[in-house]
VOVEXMI-411326 format. One record per residue (C-alpha): residue number from 1; residue in three letters; x, y, z. Coordinates in nm, 2 decimals, decimal comma. Last residue first. Layout:
<rs>
<r><num>NUM</num><residu>ALA</residu><u>X</u><v>Y</v><w>Z</w></r>
...
</rs>
This chain:
<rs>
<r><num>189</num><residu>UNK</residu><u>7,38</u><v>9,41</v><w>14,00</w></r>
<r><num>188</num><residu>UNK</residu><u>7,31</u><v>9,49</v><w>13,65</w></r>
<r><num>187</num><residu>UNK</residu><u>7,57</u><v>9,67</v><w>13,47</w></r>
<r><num>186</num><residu>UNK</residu><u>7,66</u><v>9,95</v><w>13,23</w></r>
<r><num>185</num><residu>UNK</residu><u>7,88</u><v>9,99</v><w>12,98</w></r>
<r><num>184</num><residu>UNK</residu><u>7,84</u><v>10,23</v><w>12,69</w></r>
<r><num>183</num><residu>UNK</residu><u>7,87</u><v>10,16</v><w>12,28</w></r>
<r><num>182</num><residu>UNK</residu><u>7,98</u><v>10,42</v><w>12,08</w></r>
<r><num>181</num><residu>UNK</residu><u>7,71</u><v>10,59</v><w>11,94</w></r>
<r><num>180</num><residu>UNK</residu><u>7,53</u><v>10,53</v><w>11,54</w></r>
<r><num>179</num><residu>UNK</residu><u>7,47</u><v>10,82</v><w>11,29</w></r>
<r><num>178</num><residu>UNK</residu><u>7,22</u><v>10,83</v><w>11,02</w></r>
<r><num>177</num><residu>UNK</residu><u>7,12</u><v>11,01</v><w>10,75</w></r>
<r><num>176</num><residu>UNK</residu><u>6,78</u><v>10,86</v><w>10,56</w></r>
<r><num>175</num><residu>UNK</residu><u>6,72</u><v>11,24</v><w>10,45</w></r>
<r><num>174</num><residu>UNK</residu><u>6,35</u><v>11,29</v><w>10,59</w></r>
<r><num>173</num><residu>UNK</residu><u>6,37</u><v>10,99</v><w>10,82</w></r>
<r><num>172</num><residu>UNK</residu><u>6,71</u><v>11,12</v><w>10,97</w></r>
<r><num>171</num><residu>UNK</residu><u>6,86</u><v>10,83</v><w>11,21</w></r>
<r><num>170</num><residu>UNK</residu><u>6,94</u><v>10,81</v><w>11,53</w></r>
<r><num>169</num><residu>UNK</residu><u>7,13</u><v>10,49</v><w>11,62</w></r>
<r><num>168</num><residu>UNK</residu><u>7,21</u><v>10,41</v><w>12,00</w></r>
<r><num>167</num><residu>UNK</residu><u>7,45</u><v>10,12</v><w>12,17</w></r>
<r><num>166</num><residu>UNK</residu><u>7,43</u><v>10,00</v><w>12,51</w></r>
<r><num>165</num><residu>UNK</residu><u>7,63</u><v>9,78</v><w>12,62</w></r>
<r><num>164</num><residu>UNK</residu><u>7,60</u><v>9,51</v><w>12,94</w></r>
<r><num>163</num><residu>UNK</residu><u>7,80</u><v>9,35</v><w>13,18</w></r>
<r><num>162</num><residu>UNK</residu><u>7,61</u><v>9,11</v><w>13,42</w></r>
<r><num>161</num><residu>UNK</residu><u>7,22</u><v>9,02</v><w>13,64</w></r>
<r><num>160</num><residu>UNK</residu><u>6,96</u><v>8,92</v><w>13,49</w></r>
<r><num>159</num><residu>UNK</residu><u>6,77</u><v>9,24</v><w>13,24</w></r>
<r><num>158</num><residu>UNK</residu><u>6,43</u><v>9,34</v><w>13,32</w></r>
<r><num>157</num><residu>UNK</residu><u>6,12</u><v>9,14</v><w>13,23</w></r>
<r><num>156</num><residu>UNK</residu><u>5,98</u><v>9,43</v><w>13,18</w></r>
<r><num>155</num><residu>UNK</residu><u>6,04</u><v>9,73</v><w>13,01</w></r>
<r><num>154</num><residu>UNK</residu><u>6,28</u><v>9,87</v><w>12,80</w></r>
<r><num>153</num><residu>UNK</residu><u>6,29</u><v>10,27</v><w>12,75</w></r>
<r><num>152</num><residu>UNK</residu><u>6,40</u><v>10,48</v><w>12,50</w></r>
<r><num>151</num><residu>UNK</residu><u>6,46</u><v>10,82</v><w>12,63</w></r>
<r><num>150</num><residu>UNK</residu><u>6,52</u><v>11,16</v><w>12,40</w></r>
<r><num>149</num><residu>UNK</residu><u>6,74</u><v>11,41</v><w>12,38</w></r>
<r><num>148</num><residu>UNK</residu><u>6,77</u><v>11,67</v><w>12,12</w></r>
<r><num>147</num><residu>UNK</residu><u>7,04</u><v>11,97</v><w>12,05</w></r>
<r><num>146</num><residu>UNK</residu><u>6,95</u><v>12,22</v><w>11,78</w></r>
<r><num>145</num><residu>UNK</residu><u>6,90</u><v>12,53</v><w>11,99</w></r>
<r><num>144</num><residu>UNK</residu><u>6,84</u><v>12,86</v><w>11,81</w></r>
<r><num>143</num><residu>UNK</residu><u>6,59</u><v>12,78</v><w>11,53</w></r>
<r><num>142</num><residu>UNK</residu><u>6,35</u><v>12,60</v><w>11,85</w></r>
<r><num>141</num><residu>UNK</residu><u>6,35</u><v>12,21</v><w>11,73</w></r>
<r><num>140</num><residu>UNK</residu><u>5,99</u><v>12,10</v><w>11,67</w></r>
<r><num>139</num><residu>UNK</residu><u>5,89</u><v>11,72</v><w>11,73</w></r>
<r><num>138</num><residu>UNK</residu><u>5,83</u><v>11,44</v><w>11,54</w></r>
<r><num>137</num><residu>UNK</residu><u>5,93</u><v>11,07</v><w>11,67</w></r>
<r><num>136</num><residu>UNK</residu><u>5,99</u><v>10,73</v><w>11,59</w></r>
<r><num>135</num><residu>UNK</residu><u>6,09</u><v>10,48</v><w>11,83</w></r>
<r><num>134</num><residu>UNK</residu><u>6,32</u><v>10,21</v><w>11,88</w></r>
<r><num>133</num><residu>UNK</residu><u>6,37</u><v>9,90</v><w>12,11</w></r>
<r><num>132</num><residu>UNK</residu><u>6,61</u><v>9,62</v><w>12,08</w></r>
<r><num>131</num><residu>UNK</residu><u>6,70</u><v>9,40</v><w>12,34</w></r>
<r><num>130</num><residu>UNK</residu><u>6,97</u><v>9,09</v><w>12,44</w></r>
<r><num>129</num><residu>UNK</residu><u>7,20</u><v>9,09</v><w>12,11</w></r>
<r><num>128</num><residu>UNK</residu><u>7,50</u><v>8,93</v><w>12,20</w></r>
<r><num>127</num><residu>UNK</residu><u>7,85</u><v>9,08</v><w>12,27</w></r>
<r><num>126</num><residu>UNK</residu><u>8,02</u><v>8,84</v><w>12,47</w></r>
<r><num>125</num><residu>UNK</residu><u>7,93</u><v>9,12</v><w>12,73</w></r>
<r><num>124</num><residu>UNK</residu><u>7,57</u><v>9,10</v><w>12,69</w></r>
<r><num>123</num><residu>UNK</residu><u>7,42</u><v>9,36</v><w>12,41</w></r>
<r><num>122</num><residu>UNK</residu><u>7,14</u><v>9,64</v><w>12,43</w></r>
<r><num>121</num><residu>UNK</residu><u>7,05</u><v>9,77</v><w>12,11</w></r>
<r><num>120</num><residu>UNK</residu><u>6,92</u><v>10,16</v><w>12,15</w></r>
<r><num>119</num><residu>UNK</residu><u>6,72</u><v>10,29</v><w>11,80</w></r>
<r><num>118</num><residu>UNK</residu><u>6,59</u><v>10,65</v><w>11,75</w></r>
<r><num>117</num><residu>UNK</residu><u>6,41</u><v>10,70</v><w>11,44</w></r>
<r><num>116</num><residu>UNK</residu><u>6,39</u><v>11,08</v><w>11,37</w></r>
<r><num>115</num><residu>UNK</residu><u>6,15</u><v>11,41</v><w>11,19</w></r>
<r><num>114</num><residu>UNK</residu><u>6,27</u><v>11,69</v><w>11,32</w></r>
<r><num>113</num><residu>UNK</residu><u>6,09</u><v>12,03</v><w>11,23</w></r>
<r><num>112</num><residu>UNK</residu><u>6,26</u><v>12,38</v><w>11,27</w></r>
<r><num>111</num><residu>UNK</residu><u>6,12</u><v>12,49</v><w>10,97</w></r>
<r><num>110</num><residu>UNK</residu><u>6,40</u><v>12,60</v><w>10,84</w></r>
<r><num>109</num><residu>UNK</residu><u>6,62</u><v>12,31</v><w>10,95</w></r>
<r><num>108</num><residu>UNK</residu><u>6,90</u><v>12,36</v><w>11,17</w></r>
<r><num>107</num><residu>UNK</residu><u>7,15</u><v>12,09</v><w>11,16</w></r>
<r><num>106</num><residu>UNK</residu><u>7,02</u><v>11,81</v><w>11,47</w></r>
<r><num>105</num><residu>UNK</residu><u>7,28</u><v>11,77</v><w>11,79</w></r>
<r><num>104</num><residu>UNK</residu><u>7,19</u><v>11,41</v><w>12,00</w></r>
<r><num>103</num><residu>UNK</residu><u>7,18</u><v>11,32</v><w>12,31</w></r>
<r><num>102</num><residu>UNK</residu><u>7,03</u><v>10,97</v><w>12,39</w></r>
<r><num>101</num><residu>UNK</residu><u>6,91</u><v>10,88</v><w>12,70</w></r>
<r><num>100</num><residu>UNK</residu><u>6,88</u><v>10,50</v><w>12,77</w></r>
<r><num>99</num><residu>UNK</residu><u>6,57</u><v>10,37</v><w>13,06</w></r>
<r><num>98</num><residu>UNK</residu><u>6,56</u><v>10,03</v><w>13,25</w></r>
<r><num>97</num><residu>UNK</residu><u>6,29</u><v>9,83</v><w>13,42</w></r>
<r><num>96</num><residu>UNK</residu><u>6,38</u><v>9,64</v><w>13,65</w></r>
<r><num>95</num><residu>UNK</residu><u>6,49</u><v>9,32</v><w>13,67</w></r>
<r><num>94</num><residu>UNK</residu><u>6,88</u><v>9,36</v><w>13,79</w></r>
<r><num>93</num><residu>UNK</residu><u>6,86</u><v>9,67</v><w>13,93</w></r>
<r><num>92</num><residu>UNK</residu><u>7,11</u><v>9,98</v><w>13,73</w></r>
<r><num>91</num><residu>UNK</residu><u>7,47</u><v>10,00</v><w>13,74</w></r>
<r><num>90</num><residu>UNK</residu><u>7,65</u><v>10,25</v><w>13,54</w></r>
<r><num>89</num><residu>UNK</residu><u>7,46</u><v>10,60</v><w>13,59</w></r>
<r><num>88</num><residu>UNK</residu><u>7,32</u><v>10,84</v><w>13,43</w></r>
<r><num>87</num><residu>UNK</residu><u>7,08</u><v>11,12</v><w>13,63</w></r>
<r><num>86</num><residu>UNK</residu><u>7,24</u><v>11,45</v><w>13,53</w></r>
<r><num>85</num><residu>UNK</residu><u>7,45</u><v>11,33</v><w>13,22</w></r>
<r><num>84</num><residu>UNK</residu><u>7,18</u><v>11,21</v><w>13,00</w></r>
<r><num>83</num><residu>UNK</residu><u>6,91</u><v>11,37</v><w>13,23</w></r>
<r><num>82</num><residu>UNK</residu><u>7,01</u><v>11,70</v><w>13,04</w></r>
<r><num>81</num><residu>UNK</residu><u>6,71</u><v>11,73</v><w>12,82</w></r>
<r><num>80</num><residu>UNK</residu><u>6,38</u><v>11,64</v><w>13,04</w></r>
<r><num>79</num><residu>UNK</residu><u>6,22</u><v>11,33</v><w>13,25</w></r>
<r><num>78</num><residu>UNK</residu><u>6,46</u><v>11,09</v><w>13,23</w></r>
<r><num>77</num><residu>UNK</residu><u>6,48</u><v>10,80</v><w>13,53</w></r>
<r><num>76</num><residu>UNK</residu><u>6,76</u><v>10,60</v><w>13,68</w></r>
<r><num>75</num><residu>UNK</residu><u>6,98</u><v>10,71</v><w>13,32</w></r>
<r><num>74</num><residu>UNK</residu><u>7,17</u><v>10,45</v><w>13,12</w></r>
<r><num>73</num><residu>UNK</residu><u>7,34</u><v>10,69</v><w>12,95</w></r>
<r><num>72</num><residu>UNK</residu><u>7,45</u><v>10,81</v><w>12,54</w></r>
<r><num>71</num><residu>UNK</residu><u>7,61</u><v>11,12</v><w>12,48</w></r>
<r><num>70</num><residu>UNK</residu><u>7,64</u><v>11,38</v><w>12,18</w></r>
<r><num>69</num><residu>UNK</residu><u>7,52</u><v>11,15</v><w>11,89</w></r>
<r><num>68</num><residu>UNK</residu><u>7,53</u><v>11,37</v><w>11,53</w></r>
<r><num>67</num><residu>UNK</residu><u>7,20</u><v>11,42</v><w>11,36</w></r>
<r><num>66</num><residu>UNK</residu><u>7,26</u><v>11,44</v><w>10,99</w></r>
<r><num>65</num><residu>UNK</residu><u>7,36</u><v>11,72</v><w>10,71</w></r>
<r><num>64</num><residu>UNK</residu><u>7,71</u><v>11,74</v><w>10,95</w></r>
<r><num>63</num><residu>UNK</residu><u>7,79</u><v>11,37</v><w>10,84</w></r>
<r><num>62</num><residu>UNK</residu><u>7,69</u><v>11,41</v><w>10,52</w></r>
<r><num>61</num><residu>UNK</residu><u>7,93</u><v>11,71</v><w>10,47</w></r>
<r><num>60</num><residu>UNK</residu><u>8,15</u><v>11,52</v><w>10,60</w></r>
<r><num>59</num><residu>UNK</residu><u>8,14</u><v>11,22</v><w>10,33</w></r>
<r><num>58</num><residu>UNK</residu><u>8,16</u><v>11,47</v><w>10,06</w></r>
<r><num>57</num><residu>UNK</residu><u>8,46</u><v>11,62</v><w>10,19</w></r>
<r><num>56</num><residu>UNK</residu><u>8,60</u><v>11,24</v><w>10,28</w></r>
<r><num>55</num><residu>UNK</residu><u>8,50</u><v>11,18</v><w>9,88</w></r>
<r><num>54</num><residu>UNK</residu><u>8,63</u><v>11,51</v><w>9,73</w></r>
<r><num>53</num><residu>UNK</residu><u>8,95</u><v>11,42</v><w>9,89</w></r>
<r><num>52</num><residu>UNK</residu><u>9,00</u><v>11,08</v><w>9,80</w></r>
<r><num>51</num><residu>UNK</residu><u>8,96</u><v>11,26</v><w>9,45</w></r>
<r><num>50</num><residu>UNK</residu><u>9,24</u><v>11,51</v><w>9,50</w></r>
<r><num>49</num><residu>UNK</residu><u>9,48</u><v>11,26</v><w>9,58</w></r>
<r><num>48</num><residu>UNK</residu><u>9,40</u><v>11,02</v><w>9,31</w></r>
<r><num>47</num><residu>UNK</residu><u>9,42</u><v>11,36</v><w>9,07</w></r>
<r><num>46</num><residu>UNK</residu><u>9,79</u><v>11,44</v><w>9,25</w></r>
<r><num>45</num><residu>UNK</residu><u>9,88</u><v>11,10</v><w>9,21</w></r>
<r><num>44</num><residu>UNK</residu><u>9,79</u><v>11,11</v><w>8,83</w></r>
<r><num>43</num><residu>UNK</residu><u>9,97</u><v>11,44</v><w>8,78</w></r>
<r><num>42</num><residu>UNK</residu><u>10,28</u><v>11,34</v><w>8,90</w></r>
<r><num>41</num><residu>UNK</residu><u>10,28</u><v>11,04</v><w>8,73</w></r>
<r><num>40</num><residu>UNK</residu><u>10,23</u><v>11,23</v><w>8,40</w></r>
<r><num>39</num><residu>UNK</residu><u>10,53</u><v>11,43</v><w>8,52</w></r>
<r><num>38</num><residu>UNK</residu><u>10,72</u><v>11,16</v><w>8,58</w></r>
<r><num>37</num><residu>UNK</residu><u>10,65</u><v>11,05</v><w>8,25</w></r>
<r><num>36</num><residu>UNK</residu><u>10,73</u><v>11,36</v><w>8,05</w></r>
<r><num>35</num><residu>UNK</residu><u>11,03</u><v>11,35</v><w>8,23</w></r>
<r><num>34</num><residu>UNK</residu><u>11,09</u><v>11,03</v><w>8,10</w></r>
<r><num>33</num><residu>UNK</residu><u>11,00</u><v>11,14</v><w>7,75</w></r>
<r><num>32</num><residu>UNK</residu><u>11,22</u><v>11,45</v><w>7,79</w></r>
<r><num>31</num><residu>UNK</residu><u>11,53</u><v>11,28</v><w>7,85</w></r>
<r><num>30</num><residu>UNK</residu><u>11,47</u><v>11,03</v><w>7,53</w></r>
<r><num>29</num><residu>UNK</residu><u>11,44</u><v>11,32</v><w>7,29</w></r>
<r><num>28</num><residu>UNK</residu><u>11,72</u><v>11,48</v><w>7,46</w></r>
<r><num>27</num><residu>UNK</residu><u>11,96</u><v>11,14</v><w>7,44</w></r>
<r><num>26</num><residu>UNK</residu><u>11,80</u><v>11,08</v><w>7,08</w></r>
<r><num>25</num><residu>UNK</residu><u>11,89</u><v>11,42</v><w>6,96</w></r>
<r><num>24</num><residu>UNK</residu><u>12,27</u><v>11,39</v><w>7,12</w></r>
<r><num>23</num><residu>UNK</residu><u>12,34</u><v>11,08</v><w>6,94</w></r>
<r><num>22</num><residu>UNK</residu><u>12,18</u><v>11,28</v><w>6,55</w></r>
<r><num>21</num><residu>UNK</residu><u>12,45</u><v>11,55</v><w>6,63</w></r>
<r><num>20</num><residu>UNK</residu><u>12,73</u><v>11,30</v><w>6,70</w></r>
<r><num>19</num><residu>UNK</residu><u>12,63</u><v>11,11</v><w>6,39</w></r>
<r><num>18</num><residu>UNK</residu><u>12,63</u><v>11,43</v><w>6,18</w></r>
<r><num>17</num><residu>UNK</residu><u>13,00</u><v>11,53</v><w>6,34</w></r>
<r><num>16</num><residu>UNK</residu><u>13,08</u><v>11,20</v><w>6,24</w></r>
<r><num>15</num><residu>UNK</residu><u>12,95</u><v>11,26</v><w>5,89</w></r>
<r><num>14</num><residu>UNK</residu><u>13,15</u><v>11,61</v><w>5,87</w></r>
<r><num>13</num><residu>UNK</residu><u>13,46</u><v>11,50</v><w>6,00</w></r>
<r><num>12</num><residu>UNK</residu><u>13,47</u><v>11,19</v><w>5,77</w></r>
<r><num>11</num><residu>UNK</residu><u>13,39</u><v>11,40</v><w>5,47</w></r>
<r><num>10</num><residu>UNK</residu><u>13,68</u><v>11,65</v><w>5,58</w></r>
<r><num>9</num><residu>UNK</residu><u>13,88</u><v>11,34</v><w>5,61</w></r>
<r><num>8</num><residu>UNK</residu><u>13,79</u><v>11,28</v><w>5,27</w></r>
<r><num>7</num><residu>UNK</residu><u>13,83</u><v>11,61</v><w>5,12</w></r>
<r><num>6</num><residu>UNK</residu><u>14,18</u><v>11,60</v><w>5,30</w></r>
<r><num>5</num><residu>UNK</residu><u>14,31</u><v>11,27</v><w>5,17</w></r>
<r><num>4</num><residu>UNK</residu><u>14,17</u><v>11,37</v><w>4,82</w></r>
<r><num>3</num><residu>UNK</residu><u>14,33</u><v>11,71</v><w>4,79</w></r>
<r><num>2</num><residu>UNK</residu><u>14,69</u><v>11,57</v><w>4,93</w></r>
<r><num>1</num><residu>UNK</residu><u>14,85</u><v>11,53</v><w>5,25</w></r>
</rs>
């Protein structure tokens, strides 16, 4: 092998080993841009993630800010706070007069004071709207019970006889929070 045979495969070592050099570049360049990516995704989940978050925090502090429905009853009669479960029943006279109780828990406010719209919707059993009656109303919580119960009643001409629902919705007139029951059954005989 001569001088020139060997400078030029020397040359030819030397460029491939270049070549090789400048392959394995783009291979880590191009490694690290998908990582890069992943991790960019990563990050974008995790900042969905954290913002559904914020929004069913936010949504529950709301929900503990406002009255919160305990029970709900078609009671014979109410006369004080406990009649809800006391005196409720599930049949009442068809025609008669007819009374709701609605418990509800209020977050303490300092000065104790409560200021509510209470609202029962009464509905048949294909789910139409038969009565409405609501009520607004004041009243002074003592600081170390927060739990209210009020009546709404509906008056004559009663109800004809069938399934019914109940279905109350206190709402917060000072904050505009509101919370609505499940419905109850109840029928008229």
């Amino acid at each position: 092998m001569d001088r020139r045979e060997l400078l030029a495969l020397c040359g030819l070592a030397g460029l491939g080993g270049c070549l090789g050099y400048d392959v394995v570049e783009r291979e880590t360049v191009a490694d690290r841009r998908v990582r890069l990516a992943e991790l960019e995704a990563t990050v974008e989940a995790r900042e969905e993630r954290i913002a559904a978050l914020e929004r069913e925090v936010a949504r529950l502090r709301r929900r503990l800010a406002g009255p919160r429905i305990n029970a709900v009853s078609v009671v014979e009669r109410w006369e004080r706070i406990g009649d809800v479960v006391v005196r409720g029943t599930d049949e009442v006279s068809a025609g008669d007069p007819l009374a709701v109780a609605v418990s509800f828990t209020y977050p303490i406010r300092s000065s104790g004071r409560v200021d509510v719209s209470l609202t029962v919707e009464l509905t048949d059993a294909d789910g139409r709207r038969v009565a409405r009656n609501a009520r607004e109303v004041r009243f002074v919580l003592d600081p170390d019970a927060t739990l209210g119960e009020l009546p709404v009643r509906f008056g004559e001409p009663g109800l004809s006889p069938g399934r019914y629902a109940a279905t109350a919705r206190v709402v917060d007139r000072v904050t505009g929070l509101e919370t609505a029951s499940d419905a109850v059954a109840f029928r008229a005989r």
